[in-house]
C-alpha positions as CSV (number, residue, x, y, z in Angstrom):
1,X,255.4,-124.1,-21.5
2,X,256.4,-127.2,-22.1
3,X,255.0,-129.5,-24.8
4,X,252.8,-132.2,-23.0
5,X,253.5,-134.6,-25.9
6,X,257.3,-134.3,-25.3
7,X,256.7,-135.8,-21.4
8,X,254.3,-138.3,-22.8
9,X,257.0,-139.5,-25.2
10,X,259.7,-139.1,-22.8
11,X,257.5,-141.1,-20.4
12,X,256.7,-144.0,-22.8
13,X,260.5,-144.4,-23.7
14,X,261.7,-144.3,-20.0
15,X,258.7,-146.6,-19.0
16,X,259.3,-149.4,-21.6
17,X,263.6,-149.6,-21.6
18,X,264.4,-148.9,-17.9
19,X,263.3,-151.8,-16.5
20,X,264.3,-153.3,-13.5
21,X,266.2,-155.8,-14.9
22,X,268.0,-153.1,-17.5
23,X,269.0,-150.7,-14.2
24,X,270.3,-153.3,-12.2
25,X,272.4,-154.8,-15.3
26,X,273.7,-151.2,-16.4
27,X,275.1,-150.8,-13.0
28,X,277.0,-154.5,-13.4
29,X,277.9,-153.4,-16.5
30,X,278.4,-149.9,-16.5
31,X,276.5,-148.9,-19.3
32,X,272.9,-149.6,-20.8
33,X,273.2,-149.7,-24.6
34,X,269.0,-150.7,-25.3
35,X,267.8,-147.5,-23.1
36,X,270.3,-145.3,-24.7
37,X,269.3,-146.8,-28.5
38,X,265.6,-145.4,-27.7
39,X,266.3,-142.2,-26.2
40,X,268.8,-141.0,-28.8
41,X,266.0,-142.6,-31.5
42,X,263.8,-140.0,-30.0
43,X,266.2,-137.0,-29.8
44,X,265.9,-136.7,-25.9
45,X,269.3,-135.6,-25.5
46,X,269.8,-133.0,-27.9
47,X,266.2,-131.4,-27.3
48,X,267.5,-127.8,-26.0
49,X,270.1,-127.8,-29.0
50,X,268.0,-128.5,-31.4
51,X,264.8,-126.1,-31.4
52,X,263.6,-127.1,-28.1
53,X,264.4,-125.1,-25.3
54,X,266.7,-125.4,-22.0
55,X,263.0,-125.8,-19.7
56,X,261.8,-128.8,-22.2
57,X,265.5,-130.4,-21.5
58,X,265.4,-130.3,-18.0
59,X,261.6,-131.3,-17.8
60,X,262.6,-134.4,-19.7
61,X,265.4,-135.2,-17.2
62,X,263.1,-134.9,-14.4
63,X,261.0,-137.9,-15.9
64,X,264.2,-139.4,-16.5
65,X,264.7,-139.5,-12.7
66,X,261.0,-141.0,-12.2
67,X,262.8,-143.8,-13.7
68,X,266.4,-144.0,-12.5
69,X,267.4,-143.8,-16.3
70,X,271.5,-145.3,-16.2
71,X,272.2,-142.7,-19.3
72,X,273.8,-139.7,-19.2
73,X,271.4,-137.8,-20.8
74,X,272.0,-134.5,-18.5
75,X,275.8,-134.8,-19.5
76,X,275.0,-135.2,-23.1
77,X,273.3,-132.6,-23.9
78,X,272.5,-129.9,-21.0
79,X,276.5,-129.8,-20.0
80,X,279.0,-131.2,-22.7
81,X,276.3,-130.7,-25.4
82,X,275.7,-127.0,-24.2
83,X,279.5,-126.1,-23.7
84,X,280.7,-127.4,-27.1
85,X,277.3,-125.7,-29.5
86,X,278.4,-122.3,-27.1
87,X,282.1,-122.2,-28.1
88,X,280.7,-123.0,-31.7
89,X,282.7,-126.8,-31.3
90,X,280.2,-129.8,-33.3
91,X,278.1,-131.7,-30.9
92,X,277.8,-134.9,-32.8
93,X,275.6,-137.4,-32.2
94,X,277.0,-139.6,-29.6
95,X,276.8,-139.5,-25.6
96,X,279.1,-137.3,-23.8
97,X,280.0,-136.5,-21.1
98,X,281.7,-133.4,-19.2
99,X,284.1,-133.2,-16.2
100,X,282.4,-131.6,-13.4
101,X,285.6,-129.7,-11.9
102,X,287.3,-130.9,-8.4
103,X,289.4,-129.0,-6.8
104,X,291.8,-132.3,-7.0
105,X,291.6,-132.2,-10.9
106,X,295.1,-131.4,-12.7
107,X,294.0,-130.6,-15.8
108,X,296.3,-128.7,-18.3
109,X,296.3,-127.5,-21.8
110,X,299.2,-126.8,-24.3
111,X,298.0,-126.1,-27.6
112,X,295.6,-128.4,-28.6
113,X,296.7,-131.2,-26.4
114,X,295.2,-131.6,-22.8
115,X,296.8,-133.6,-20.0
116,X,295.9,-134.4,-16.5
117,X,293.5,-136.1,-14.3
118,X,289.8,-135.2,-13.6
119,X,287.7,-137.3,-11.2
120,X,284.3,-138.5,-10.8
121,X,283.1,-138.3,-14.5
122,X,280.1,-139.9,-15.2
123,X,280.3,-142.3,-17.6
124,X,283.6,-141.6,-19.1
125,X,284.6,-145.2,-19.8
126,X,281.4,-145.6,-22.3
127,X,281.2,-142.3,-24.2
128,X,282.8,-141.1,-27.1
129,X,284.3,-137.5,-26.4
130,X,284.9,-136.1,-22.6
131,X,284.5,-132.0,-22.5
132,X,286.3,-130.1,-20.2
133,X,286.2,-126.6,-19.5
134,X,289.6,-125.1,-18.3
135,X,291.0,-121.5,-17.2
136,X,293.9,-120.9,-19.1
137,X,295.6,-117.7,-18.0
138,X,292.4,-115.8,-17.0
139,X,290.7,-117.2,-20.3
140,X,288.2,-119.7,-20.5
141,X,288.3,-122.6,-23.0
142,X,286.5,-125.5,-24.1
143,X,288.3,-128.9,-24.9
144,X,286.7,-132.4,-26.4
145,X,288.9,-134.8,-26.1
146,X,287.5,-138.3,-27.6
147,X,287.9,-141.9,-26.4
148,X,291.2,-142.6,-27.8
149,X,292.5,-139.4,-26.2
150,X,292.3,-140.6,-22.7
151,X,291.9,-143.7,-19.9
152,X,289.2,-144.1,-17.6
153,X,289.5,-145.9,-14.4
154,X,286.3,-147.4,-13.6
155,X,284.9,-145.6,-10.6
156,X,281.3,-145.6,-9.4
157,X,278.6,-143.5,-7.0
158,X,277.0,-144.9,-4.4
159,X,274.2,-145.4,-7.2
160,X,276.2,-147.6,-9.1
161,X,276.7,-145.1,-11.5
162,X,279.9,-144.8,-13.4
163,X,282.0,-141.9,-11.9
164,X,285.6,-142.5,-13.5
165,X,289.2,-141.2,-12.9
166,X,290.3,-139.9,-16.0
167,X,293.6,-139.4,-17.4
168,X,294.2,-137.0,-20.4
169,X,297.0,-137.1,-22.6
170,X,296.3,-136.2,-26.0
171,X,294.8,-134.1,-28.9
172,X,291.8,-132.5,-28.8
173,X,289.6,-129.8,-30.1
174,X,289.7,-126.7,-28.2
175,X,288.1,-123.3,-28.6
176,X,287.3,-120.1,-26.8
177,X,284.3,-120.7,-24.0
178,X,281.1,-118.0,-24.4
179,X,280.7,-115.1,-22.9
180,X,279.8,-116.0,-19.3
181,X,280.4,-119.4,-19.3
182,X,282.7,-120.0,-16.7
183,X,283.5,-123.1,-14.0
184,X,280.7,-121.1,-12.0
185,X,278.4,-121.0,-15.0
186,X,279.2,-125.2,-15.1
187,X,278.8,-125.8,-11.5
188,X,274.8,-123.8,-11.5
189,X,273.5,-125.5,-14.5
190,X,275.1,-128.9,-13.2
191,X,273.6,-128.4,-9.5
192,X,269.8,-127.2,-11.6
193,X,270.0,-131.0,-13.9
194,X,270.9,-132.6,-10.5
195,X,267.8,-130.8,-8.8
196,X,265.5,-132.3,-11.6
197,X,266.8,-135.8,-11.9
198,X,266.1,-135.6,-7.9
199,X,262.5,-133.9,-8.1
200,X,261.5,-136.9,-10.4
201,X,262.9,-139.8,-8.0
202,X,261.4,-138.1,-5.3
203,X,257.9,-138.0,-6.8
204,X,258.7,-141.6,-7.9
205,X,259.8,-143.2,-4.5
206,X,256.5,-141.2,-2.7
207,X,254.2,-142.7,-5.2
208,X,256.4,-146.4,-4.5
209,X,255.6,-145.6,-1.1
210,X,252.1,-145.0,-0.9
211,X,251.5,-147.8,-3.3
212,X,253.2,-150.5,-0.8
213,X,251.7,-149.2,2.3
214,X,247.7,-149.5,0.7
215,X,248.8,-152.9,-0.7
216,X,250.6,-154.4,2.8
217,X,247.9,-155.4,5.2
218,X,248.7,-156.3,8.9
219,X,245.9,-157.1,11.6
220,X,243.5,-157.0,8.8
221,X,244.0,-153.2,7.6
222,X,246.8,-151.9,5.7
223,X,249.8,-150.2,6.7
224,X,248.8,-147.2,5.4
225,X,246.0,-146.5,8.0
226,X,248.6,-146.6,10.7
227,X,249.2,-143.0,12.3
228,X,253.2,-143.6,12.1
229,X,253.2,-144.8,8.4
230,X,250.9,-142.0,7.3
231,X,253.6,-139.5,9.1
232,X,256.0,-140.8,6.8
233,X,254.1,-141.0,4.2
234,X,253.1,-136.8,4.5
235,X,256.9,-136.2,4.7
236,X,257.6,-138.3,1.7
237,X,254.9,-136.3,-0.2
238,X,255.8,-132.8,1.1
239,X,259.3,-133.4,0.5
240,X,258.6,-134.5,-3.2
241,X,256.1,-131.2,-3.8
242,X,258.5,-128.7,-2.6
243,X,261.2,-129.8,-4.7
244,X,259.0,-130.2,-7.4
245,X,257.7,-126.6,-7.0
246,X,261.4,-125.6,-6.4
247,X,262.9,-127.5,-9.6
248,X,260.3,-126.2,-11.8
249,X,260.7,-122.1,-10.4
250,X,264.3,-122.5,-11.0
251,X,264.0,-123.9,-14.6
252,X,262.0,-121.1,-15.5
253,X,264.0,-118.7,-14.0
254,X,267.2,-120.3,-15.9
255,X,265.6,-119.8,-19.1
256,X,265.5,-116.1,-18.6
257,X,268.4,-115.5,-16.6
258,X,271.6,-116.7,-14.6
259,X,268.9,-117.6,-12.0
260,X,271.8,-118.3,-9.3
261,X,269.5,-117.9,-6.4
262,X,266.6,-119.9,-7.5
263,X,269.0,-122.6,-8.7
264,X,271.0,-122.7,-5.1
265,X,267.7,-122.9,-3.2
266,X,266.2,-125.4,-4.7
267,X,269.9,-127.5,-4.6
268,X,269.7,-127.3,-1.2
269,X,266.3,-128.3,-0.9
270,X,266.6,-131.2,-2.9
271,X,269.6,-132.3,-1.0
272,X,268.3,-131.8,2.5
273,X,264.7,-133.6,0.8
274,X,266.6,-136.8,-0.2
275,X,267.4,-137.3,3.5
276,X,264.1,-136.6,4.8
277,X,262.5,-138.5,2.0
278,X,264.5,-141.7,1.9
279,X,264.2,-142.3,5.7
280,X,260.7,-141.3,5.7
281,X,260.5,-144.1,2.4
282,X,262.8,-146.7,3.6
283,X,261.0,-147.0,7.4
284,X,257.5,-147.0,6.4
285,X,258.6,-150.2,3.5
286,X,260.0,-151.9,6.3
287,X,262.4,-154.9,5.1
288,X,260.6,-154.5,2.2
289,X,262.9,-151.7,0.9
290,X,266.2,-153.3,1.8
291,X,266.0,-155.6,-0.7
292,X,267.8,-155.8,-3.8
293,X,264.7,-157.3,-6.0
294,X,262.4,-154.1,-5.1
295,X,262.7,-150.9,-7.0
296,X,263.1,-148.4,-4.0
297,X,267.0,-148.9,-3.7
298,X,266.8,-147.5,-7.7
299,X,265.6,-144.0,-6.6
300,X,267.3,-143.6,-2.6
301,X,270.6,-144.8,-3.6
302,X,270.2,-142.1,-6.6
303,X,268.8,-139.3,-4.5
304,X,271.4,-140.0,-1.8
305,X,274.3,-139.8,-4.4
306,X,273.0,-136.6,-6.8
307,X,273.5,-134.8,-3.3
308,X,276.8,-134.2,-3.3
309,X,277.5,-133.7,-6.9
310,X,277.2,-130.3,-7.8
311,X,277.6,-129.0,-4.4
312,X,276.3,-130.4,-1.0
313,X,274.6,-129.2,2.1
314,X,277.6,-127.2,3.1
315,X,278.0,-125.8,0.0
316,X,275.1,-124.3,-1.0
317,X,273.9,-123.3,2.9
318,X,277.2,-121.0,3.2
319,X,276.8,-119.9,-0.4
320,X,273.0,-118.7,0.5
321,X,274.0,-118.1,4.2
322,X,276.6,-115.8,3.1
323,X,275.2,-114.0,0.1
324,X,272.0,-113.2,2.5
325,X,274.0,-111.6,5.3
326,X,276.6,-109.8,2.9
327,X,273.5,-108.4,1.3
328,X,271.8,-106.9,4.8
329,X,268.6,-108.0,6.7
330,X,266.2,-105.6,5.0
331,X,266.9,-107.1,1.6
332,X,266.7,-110.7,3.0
333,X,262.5,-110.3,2.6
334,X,263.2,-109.0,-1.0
335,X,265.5,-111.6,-1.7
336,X,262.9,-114.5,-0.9
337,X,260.2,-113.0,-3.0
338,X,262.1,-111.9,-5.8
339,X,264.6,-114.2,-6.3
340,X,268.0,-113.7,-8.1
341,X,266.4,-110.4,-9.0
342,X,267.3,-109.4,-5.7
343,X,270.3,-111.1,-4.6
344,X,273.1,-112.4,-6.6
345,X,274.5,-115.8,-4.7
């Protein structure tokens, strides 16, 4: 179980630095060096590497999504920080960041030198190493390549977040991946960081929601009273409950195993929730939640980019969809129940 002083600390960092003024001038400026000072102060982002474990990680990023935090604190140390302390490579003390894996990368490596072009890294342009993880002849291997080994081409999400082109062409350090870490292995933990960066905005943008809609009053009651606001209002809460329930089964379940299932269910829930959510959000703020001075856009625009990283709606229905059927009807009961002790996905 996770250490309730941990959240309280997390909270009180992510509450005093990500303001609304320090979001909105990290995504002008592509980075946000006063929240990043405090978190690495604390030791947020190297919490499961350094005798925390992988739940208290991802229970920190989830309150890092209550706040829209413009850090990549999942890259640093859940991906790129988890990759490079695997293969036995140093972790440092820096932010990093990891390439995610497109199928429109061209990333090769020759000795000790990697080459190529990866896409939609987060924050590569600000960090100081980039880690890639590369199949080289049926073998998997880790390479860091830092700053000076590379040029980023300032891309963003529909967040505002930086998602750079990278080109590679130079030295880095390279070593053998773990046993069983693979571009699979990358692509489940990334989609289970995703899933609790979204259950915290969620929670966030209901609580935003019903907040605005006690507080607006029109013909003398507020909003909130009104039978079509309180529908979106359930759908905002249900939305942000069953994710919640759905990010915290599959972090436990990660901690004790590959947890494939859990981890692709509750993708897809938090993917298909951050459209309900966001509609239901946006239509009961009205005008309100159009504009750029109001926090709501923060957590939507978030929500509606996480969604595809990691694997979308498509992805993770036919990857469920077709794991189900392969396995037979009579263990599709089992499956539900039991989880990835049931059915491998």
């Amino acid at each position: 179980m996770t250490d309730p002083l941990l959240i309280e600390a997390a909270e009180r960092v992510f509450s005093d630095t990500c303001t609304h003024e320090a979001i909105e001038a990290a995504e002008r400026e592509g980075w946000a060096a006063c929240v990043w000072a405090r978190v690495a102060e604390v030791g947020l982002p190297w919490i499961a590497l350094e005798g925390g474990s992988l739940v208290d990680a991802l229970q920190v990023l989830r309150v890092a999504g209550r706040y829209a935090a413009p850090v990549p604190l999942a890259e640093t140390g859940v991906l790129a920080g988890w990759l490079l302390a695997a293969s036995g490579l140093p972790v440092g003390e820096g932010p990093l960041t990891v390439v995610p894996g497109r199928p429109e990368d061209t990333l090769k490596i020759v000795g000790d030198r990697l080459s190529g072009v990866a896409h939609r890294v987060p924050w590569a342009r600000k960090v100081e190493r980039v880690v890639a993880l590369i199949e080289v002849e049926g073998a998997w291997v880790v390479a860091a390549v830092p700053r000076s080994g590379m040029v980023a081409e300032a891309r963003v999400n529909l967040a505002g977040e930086p998602r750079d082109t990278v080109t590679f062409n130079g030295q880095a350090h390279v070593a053998a991946a773990a046993p069983g870490v693979d571009g699979a292995a990358l692509r489940y933990r990334g989609a289970l960081t995703r899933v609790m960066l979204m259950a915290g905005a969620l929670e966030r943008m209901s609580e935003l929601t019903v907040g605005y809609t006690n507080e607006r009053v029109q013909f003398g009651r507020p909003v909130s009273r009104f039978q079509a606001v309180q529908q979106h209002l359930v759908q905002g809460a249900q939305d942000a409950a069953l994710v919640g329930m759905a990010a915290h089964g599959a972090a436990r379940a990660a901690s004790r195993c590959q947890a494939r299932f859990e981890i692709a269910a509750a993708k897809l829930l938090a993917n298909r929730a951050a459209h309900t959510a966001t509609r239901a959000a946006h239509q009961a703020h009205g005008a309100m939640g159009m504009t750029r001075e109001y926090a709501l856009h923060h957590l939507s625009r978030r929500l509606w980019a996480w969604r595809s990283e990691y694997g979308d709606d498509v992805f993770w229905s036919s990857r469920l969809g077709g794991a189900v059927a392969q396995a037979g009807a009579e263990q599709l009961y089992p499956a539900i129940t039991a989880g990835s002790a049931a059915l491998e996905v």
